[in-house]
N, C-alpha and C positions, 0 to 999 in steps of 0.2 A: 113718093113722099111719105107714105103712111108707111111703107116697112122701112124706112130709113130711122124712123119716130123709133119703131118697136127695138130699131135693132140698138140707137142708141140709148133709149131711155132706160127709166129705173130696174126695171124689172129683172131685166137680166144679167146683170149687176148684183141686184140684191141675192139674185139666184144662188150667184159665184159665194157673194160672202157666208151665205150661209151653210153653201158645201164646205169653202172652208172651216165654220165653225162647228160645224159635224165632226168633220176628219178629224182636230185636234181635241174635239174632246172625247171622241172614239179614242185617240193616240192615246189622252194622257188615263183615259181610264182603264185604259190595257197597261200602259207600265205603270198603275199604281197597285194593278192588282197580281203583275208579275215580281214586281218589288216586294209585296206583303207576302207571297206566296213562297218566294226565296226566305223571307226573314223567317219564317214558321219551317221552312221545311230545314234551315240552317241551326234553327233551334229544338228542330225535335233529334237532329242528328247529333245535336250536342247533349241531349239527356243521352242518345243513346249510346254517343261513342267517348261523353267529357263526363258531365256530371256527375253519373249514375255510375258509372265505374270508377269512378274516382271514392264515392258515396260507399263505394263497396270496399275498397281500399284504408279509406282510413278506419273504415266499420271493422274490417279483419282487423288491422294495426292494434286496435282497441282490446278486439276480442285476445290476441294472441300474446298481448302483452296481461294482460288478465289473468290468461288461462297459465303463463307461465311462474305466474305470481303463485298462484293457487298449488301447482303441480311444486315448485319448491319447498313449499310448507310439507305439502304432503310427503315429499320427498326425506326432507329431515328426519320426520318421523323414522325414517325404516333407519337411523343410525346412521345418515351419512354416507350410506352402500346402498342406492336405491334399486328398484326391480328394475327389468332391462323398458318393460314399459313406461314404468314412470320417469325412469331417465329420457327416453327417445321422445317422449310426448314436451319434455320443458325444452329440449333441443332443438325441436321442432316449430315448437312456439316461438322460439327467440329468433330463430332460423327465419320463422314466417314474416316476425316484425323486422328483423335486419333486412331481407331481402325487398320488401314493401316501401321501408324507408329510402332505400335507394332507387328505387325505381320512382318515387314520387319524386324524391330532389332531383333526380337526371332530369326529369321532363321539363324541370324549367321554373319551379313552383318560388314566389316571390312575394314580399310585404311582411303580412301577420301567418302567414301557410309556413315559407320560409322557416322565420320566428319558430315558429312549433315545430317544425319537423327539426330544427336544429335543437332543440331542448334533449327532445327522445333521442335523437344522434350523439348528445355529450352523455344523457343520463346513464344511457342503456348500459352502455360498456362498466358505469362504475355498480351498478347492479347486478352486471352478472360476476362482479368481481366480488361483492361481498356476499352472494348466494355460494360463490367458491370457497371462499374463507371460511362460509358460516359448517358448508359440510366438511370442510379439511377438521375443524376443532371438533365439528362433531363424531368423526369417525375418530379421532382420539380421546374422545371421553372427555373433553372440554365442555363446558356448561353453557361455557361463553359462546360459541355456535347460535344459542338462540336469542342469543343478543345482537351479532349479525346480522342475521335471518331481519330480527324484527326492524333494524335499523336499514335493511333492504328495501323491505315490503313499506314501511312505513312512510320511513323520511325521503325514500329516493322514488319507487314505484309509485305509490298511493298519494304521494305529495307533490310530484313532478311531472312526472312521467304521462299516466294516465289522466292526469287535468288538460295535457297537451296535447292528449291524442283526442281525447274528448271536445278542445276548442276545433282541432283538423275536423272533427266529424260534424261537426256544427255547421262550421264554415261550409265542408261539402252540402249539407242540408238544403242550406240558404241557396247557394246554390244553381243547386238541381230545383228548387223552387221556383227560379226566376226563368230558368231556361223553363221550366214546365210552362210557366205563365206565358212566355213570350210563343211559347209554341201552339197555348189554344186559345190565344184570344182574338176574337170577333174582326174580318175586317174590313169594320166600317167604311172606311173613305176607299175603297176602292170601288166595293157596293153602293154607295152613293153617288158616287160619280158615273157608272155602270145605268143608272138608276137614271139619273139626270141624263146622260146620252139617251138614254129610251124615251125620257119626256121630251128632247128635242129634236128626235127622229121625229115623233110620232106630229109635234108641231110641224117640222118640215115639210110632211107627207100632206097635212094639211094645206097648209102651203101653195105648194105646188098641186096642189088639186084645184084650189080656189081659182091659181094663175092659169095653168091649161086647159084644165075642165076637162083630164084625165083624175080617173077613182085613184088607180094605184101606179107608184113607179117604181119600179121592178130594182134598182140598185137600193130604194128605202126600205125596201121589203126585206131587201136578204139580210142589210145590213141592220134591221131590227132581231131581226131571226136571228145573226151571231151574237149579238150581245143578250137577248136574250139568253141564249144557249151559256152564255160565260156568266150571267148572272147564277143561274142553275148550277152551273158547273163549280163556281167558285165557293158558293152557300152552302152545296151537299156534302162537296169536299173537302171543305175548311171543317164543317159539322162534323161530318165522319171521322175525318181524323180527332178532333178534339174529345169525340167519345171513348176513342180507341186509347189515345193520351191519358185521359179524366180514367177509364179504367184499369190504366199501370199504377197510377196513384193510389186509387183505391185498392185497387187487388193483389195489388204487388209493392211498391216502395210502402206503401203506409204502414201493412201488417210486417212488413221487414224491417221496418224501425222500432216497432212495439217488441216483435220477435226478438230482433238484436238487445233492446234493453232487458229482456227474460231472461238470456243467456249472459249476461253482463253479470247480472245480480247472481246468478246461478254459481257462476265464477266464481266472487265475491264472497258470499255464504261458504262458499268448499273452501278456497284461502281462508277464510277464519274459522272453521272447525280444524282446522289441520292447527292453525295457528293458536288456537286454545288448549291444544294438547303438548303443544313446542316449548309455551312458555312458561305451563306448567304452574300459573297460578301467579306465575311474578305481574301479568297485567293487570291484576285485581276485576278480572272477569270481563275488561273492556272487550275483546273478540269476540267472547260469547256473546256478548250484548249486537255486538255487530254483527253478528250473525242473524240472531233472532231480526233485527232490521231490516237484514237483507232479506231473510225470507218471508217475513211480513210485509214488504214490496212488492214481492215476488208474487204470494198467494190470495195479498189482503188479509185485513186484518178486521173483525168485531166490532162492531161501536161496542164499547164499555167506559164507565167510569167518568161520562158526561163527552167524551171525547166520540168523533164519527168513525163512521166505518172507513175504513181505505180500499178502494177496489185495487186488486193486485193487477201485474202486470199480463200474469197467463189469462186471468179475466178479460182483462182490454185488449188482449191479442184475440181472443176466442169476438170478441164484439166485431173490431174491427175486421175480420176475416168474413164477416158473413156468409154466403153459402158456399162457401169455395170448403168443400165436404174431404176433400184428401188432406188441408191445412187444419181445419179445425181437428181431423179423427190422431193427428198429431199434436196438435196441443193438449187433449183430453188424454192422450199415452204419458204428456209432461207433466200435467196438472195430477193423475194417478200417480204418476212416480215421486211429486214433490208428496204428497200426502205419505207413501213409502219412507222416505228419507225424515221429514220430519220424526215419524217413530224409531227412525233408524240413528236419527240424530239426541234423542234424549235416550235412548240404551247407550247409548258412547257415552254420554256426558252421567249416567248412571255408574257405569263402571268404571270410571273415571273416579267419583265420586268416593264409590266405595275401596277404591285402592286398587282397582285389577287395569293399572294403567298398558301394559299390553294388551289385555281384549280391548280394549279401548281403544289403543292401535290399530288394532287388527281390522275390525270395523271401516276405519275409513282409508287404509291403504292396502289390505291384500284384494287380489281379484274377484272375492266372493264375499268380502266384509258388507255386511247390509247396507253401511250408507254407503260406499263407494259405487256399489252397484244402484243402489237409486239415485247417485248422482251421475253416474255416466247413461241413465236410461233416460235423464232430464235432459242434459246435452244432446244427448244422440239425436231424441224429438225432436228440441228444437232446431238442430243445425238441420232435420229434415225437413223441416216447415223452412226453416229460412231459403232454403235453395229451391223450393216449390214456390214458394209468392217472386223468387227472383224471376226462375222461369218464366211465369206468368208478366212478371214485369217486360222483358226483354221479347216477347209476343207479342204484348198489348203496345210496345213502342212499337217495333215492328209494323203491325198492323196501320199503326197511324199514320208513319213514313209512307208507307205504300199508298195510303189514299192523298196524297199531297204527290205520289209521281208524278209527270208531263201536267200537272195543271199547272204551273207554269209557264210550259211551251202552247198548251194548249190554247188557256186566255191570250196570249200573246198574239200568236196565229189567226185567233176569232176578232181579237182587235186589228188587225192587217187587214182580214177581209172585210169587217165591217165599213173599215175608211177606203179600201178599194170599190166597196159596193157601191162607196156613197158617191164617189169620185164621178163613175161611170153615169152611176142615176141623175147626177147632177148634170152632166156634160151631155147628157141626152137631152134632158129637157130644154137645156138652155140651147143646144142646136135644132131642139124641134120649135123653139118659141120663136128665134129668128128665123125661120126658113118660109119663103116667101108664099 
């Protein structure tokens, strides 16, 4: 009669339910933390194989639509017959943005992306048509060429064109920001849950110590030990990776957007000294003035005249770079050269001045002309800095992928064992409690 009691009463009953309530919260705290572990690891592969290449796409598209702006200008100058370099570098450039443009619209891109890549798609074509025009009239001694030119640069490039590859680059920005987020952040509810299974292990254990007047049962045991082991597993390796993540940002995309804005401006400034010698004074100094803007972006500029000081861009790239000693010993070759050019740039606009508008040519389109050389010493740095923080980017991703591998399968695996541990421990007890 007495083990008939034991075998049906509460006790081992309650045993059952509680094995069961172990297993499924073992179950669901393993696929919440294989589910969080997919959404991170699907989002760092999207900085690294969407966003971030994308970020670097429309960032050329920018640059190359820019740089051919600039190289036109300067092209004009040589009469319309330019050097085989300066011809090859604006071919090149248009070359880079036609071919960019189609590779972005192939892939699929839709909405306000669409929008914009179709602007630069209709604009392009009627820009390199009036940069044709503008050197046809100027190789015959037409005046009107730099009327062209500036209705090019101006109303089609500067006004159109470049606003839309700059909304493309935004938009990448955003982005690769969201992917960045969705890839280090924190994840709670699976650690919670992970966390709550170890409090009702650890009750059960109890438990069932009270009910048999056994210390320890050997499937509570393990199955504390794997979620344990997954709780570690999941916190160091979620950690890890997000540092590894957290330092692509820092060390790589952040100083690559600063860098990219330096060589934007860099661009900019050289189209409009090209473009102050093209127009010959009919802008009433507007380029010049644009110039000086750009490169007071560029360098910073004084507090004077109640007004603050502006920190330049090569300054804020040298901030944001911090120790990274091969990025900065390149901005500090840029920031020398922009100081070069600046003097290089008011001897041009001297002999400009004084009526020696050939040396004043010469200066900023032959291969040895002082500002041309300190503007290509400017570029040069930066594009070297740019593809060092990239490197560095495409590492520190790297890096973070790899510490998110098999913890997926891993946790998963440790939650199977811990619900099979529980399984067995329970089924033990409960056939040692009835057994007569």
């Amino acid at each position: 009669m007495r083990r008939l009691v034991r075998a049906g009463g509460t006790t081992p009953g309650l045993m059952l339910v509680t094995g069961v309530a172990l297993v499924l919260v073992s179950l669901l705290a393993g696929l919440f933390a294989v589910l969080a572990v997919d959404d991170r690891s699907d989002a760092a592969k999207s900085v690294a194989t969407g966003s971030e290449p994308l970020g670097v796409k429309t960032q050329e598209i920018y640059r190359a639509l820019a740089d051919a702006d600039a190289t036109a200008a300067a092209g004009l100058l040589e009469g319309g017959v330019e050097s085989a370099d300066v011809r090859n570098r604006y071919q090149q450039a248009i070359e880079t943005a036609s071919r960019t443009l189609v590779q972005a619209t192939a892939a699929g891109a839709t909405g306000t992306v669409a929008e914009q890549l179709a602007v630069i798609g209709v604009q392009l074509p009627e820009y390199a048509r009036l940069v044709e025009r503008a050197r046809a009239e100027t190789r015959q001694g037409n005046t009107v060429g730099a009327a062209y030119l500036r209705s090019a640069s101006k109303n089609v490039m500067r006004s159109k064109i470049l606003p839309a590859a700059e909304a493309l680059h935004t938009m990448a920005e955003k982005r690769l920001a969201a992917d960045h987020r969705d890839a280090t952040s924190t994840p709670w509810a699976p650690l919670t849950l992970l966390l709550v299974s170890l409090a009702a292990f650890g009750a059960a254990l109890w438990f069932f110590a009270a009910r048999t007047h056994r210390r320890l049962n050997i499937g509570l045991v393990v199955a504390v030990v794997a979620t344990v082991v997954s709780v570690v597993w999941l916190w160091t390796g979620t950690a890890s990776s997000r540092d590894d993540l957290d330092r692509s940002r820092s060390d790589g995309w952040g100083p690559v957007e600063t860098l990219a804005q330096a060589r934007f401006l860099t661009l900019q400034a050289h189209g409009d000294e090209s473009l102050t010698l093209v127009m010959r004074g009919s802008d009433n100094g507007q380029y010049e003035q644009d110039f000086w803007d750009a490169y007071g972006k560029l360098v910073g500029v004084p507090a004077e005249n109640g007004k603050p000081a502006t920190v330049g861009m090569l300054t804020q790239a040298e901030r944001v770079s911090g120790s990274d000693r091969a990025t900065l010993a390149k901005i500090k070759a840029a920031q020398v050269a922009a100081g070069e050019w600046k003097t290089a740039h008011s001897d041009v606009m001297n002999l400009y001045g004084n009526g020696d508008f050939k040396g004043a040519v010469d200066r900023v389109t032959k291969a040895e002309g002082a500002s041309r050389v300190a503007f290509n010493r400017i570029d040069e740095a930066l594009n070297a800095a740019v593809a060092e923080d990239q490197r560095d980017f495409v590492h520190s991703v790297a890096a973070g992928r790899d510490s998110l591998a098999g913890l997926d399968v891993g946790v998963g695996v440790l939650a199977l064992i811990a619900a099979a541990a529980t399984v067995d421990g329970v089924r033990r007890e409960v056939g040692r409690y009835n057994r007569p």
